[in-house]
C-alpha positions as YAML, in Angstrom:
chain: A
units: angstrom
residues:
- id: 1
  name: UNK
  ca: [80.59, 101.64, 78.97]
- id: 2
  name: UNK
  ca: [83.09, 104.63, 78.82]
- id: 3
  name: UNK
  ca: [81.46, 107.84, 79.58]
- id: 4
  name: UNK
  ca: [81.54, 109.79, 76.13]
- id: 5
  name: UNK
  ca: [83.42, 112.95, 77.82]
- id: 6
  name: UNK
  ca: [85.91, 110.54, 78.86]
- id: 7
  name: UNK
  ca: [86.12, 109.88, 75.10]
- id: 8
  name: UNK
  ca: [88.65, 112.44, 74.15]
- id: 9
  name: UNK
  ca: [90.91, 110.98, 76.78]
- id: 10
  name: UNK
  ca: [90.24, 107.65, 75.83]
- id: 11
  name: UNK
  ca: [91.42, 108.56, 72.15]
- id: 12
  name: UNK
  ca: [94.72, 110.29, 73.30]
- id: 13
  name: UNK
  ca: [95.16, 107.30, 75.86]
- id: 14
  name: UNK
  ca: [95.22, 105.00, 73.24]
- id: 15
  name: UNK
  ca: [97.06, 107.10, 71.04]
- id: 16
  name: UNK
  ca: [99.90, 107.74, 73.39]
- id: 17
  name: UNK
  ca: [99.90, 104.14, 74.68]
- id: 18
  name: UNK
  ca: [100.63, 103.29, 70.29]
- id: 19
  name: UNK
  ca: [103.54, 105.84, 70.36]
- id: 20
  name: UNK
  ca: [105.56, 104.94, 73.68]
- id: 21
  name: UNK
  ca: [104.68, 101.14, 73.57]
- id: 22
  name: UNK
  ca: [102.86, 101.66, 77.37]
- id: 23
  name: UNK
  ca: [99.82, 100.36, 78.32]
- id: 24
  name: UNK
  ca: [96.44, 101.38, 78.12]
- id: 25
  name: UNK
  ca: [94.86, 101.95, 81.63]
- id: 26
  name: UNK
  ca: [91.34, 102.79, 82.72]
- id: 27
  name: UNK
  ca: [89.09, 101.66, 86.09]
- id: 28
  name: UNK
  ca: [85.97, 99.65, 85.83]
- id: 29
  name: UNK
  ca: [83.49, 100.03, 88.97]
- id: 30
  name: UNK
  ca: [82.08, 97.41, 90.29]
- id: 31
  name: UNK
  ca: [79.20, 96.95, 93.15]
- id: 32
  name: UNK
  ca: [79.21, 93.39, 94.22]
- id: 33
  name: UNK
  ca: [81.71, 90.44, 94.40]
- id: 34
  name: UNK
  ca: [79.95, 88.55, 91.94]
- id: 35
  name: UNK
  ca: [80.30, 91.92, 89.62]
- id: 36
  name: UNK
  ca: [84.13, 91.54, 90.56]
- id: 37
  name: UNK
  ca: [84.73, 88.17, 89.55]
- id: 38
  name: UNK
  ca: [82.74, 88.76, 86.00]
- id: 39
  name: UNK
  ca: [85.35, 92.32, 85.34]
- id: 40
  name: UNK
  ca: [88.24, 90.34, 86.45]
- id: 41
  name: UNK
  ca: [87.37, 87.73, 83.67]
- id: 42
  name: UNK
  ca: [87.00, 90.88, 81.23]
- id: 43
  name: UNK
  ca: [89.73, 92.62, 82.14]
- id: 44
  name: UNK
  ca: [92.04, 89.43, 81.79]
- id: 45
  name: UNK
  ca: [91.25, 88.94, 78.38]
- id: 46
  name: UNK
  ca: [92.10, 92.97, 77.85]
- id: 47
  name: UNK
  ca: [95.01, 92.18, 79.16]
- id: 48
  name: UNK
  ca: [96.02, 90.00, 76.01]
- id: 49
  name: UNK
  ca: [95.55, 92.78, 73.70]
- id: 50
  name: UNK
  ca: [97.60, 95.45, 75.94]
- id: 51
  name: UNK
  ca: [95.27, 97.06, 78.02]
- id: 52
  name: UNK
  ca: [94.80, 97.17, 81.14]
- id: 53
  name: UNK
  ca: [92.00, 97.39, 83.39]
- id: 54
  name: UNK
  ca: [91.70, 97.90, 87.13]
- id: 55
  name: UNK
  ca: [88.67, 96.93, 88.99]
- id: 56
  name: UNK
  ca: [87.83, 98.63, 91.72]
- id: 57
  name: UNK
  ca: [85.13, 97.61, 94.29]
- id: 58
  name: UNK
  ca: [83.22, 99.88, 96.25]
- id: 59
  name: UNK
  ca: [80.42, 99.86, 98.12]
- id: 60
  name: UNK
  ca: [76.34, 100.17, 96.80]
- id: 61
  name: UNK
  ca: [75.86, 103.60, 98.12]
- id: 62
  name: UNK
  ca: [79.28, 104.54, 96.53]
- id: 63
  name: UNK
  ca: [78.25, 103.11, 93.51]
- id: 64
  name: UNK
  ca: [74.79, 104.73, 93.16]
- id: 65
  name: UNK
  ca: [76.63, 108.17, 93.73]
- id: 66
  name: UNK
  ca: [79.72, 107.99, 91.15]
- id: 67
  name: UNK
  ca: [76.78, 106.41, 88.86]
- id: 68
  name: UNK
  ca: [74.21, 109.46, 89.18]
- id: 69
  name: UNK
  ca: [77.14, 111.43, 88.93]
- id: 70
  name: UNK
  ca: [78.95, 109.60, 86.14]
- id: 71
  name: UNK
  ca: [82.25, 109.73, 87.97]
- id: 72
  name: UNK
  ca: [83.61, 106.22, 86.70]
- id: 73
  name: UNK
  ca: [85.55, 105.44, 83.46]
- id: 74
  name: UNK
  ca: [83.48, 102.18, 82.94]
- id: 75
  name: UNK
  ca: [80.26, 100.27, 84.52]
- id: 76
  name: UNK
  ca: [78.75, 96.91, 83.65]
- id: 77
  name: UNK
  ca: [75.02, 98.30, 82.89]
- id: 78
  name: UNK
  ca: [72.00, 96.71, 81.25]
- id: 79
  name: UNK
  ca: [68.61, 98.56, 80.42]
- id: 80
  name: UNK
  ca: [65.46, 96.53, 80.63]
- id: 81
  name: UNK
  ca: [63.31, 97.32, 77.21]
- id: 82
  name: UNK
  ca: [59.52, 97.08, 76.64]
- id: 83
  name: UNK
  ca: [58.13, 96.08, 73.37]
- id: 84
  name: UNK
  ca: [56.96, 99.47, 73.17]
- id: 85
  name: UNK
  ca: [59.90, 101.94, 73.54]
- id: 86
  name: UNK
  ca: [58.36, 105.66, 74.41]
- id: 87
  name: UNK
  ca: [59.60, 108.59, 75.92]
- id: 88
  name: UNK
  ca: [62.06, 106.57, 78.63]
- id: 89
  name: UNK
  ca: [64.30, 106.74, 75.83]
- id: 90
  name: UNK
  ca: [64.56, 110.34, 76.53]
- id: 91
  name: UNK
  ca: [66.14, 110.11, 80.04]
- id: 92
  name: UNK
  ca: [68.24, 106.87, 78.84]
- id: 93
  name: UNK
  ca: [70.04, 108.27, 75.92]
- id: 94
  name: UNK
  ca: [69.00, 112.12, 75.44]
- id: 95
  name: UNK
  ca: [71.43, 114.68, 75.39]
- id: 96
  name: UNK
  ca: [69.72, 116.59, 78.26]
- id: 97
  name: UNK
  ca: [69.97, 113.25, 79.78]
- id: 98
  name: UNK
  ca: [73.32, 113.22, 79.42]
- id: 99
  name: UNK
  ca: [73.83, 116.65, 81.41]
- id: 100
  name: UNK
  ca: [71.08, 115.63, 84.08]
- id: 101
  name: UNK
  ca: [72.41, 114.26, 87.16]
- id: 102
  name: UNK
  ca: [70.66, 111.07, 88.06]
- id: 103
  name: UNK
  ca: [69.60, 109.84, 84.59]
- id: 104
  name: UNK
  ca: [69.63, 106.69, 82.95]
- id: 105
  name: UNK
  ca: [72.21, 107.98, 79.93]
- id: 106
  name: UNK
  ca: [75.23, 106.48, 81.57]
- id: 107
  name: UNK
  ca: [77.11, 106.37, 78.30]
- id: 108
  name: UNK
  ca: [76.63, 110.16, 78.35]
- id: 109
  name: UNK
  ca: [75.06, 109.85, 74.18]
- id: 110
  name: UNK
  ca: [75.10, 113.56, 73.00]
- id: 111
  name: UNK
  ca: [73.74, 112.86, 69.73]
- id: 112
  name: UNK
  ca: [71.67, 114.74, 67.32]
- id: 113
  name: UNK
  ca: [70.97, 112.10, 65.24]
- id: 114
  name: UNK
  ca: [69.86, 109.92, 68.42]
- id: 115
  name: UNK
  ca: [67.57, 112.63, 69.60]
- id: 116
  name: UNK
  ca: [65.91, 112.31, 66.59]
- id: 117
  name: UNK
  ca: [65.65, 108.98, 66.65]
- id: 118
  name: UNK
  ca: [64.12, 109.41, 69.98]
- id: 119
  name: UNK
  ca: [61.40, 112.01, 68.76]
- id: 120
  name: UNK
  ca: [60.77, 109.96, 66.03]
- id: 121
  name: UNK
  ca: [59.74, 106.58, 68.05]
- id: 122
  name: UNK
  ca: [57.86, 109.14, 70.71]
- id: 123
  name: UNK
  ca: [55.56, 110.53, 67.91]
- id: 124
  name: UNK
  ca: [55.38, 107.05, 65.71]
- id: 125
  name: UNK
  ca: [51.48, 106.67, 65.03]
- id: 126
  name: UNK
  ca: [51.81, 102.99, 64.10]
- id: 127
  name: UNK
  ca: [53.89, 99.87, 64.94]
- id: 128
  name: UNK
  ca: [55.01, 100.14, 61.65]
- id: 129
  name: UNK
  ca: [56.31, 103.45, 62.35]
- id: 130
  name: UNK
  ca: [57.56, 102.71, 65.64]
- id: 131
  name: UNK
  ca: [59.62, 99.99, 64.32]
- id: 132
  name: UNK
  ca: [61.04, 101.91, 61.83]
- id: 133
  name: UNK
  ca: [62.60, 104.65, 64.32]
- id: 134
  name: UNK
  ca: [63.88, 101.73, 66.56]
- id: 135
  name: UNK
  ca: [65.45, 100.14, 64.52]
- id: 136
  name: UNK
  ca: [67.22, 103.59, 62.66]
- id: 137
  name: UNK
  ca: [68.07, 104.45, 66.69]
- id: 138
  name: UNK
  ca: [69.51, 100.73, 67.61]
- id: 139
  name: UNK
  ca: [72.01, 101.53, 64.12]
- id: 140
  name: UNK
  ca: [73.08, 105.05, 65.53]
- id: 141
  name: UNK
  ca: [74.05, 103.11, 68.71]
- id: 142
  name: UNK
  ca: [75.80, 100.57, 67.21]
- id: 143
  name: UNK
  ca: [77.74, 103.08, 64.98]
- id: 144
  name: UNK
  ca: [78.48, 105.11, 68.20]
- id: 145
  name: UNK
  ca: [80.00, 102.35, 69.61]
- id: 146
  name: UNK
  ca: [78.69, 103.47, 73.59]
- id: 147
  name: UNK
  ca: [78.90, 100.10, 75.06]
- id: 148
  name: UNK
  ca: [80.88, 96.35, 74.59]
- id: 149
  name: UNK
  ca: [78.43, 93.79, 75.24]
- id: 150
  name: UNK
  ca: [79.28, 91.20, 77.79]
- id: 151
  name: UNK
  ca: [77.44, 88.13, 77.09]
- id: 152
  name: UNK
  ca: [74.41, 86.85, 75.32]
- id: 153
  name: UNK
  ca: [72.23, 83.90, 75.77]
- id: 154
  name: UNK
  ca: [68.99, 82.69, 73.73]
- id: 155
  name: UNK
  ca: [67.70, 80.62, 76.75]
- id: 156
  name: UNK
  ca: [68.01, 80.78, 80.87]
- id: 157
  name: UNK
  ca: [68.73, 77.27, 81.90]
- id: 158
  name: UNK
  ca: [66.26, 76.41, 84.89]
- id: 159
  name: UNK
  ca: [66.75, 73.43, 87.22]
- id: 160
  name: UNK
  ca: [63.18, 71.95, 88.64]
- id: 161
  name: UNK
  ca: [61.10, 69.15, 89.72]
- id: 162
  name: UNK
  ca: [59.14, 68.09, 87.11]
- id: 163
  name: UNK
  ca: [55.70, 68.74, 88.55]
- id: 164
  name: UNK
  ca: [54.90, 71.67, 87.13]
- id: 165
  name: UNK
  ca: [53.19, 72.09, 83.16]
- id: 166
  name: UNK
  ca: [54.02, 75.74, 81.54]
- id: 167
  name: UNK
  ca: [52.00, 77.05, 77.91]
- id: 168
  name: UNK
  ca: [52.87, 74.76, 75.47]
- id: 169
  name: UNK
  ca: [54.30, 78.30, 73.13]
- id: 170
  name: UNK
  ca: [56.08, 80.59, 76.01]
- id: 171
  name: UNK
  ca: [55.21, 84.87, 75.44]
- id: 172
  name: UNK
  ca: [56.88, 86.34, 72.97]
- id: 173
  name: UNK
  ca: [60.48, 87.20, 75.53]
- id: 174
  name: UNK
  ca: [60.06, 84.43, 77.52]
- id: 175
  name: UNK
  ca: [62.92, 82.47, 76.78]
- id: 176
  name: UNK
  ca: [62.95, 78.60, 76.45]
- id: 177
  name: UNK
  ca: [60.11, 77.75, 78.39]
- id: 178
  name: UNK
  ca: [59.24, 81.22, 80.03]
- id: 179
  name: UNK
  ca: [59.22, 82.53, 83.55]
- id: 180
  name: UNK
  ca: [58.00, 80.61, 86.44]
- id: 181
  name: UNK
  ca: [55.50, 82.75, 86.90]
- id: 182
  name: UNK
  ca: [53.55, 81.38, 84.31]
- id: 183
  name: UNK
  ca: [53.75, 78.05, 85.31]
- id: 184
  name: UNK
  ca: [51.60, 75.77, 87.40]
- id: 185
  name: UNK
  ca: [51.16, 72.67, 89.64]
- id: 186
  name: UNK
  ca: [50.50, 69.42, 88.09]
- id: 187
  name: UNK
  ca: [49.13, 66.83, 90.86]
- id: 188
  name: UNK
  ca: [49.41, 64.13, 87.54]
- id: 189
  name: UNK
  ca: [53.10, 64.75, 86.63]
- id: 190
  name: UNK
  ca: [54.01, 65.22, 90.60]
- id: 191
  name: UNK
  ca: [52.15, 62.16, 91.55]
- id: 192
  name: UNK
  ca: [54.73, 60.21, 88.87]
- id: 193
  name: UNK
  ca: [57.42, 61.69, 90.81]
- id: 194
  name: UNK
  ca: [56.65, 60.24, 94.03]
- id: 195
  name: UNK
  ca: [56.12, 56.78, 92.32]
- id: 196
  name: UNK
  ca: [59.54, 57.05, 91.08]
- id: 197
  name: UNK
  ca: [61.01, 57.87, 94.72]
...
């Protein structure tokens, strides 16, 4: 995600880099190697279009600092969301947020329109309700355009023995068939297995 102060420099980057013909730069942080090799992937296929991005590794307490302090022109970044979104969206994508040192609003949002969005889902009284202002807030993010998502799967591939029996229907975000956690040990299906050796 670019940090929305950035974004005025981002639109006369990209503006100049039209005009002279010269590439458009900017710096992606990353924490980890594996973080690395996922950017360099990204930034390769920038490359085809004309821009260019440099990944720079640094360390995790480096990376916890120029996070909380939003010194970085780009992070990879997911947020974890329950099925009830409350007042955490505050601190993620507020305005205050935005200005508050250590918050979750990486993208920086200074939005009016998701504020209210925001107050709206704090104060719904129903699911109905709550939906409603979710849904209204996930369209003011999209139109913002804060972040480029990097991937998406509908299932998590697991690799197992099979000994182990899981609900027949998995919960509701429990993709394919659900966490390990909610499986168990099957003597029946593990005695099989050892017939089979």
């Amino acid at each position: 995600m670019v940090h929305p102060d950035d974004m005025a420099t981002v639109r006369r980057e990209v503006e100049r880099a039209q005009r002279t013909g010269e590439p458009f730069q900017f710096e992606i942080l990353a924490a980890t190697r594996v973080q690395e090799r996922l950017l360099l992937t990204y930034a390769a296929a920038l490359k085809q279009v004309g821009i260019e991005a440099k990944i720079r590794q640094v360390d995790s307490a480096q990376y916890q600092r120029r996070k909380q302090t939003y010194d970085f022109d780009m992070i990879q970044y997911s947020w974890p969301v329950s099925l009830s979104p409350g007042n955490e969206q505050s601190f993620r994508w507020g305005s205050e947020a935005a200005v508050t040192e250590g918050s979750f609003n990486y993208p920086g949002i200074k939005s009016p329109a998701v504020d209210a969005m925001i107050e709206k889902a704090i104060a719904a009284e129903t699911r109905h309700d709550l939906t409603i202002a979710c849904r209204a807030l996930d369209r003011v993010f999209r139109a913002g355009r804060y972040w480029v998502p990097q991937w998406y799967r509908s299932t998590h591939p697991i690799a197992y023995w099979d000994q182990f029996s899981h609900p027949p229907k998995p919960a509701k975000y429990a993709q394919g068939v659900g966490a390990p956690e909610n499986w168990w040990f099957d003597a029946e299906k593990a005695a099989k297995l050892d017939q089979a050796k």
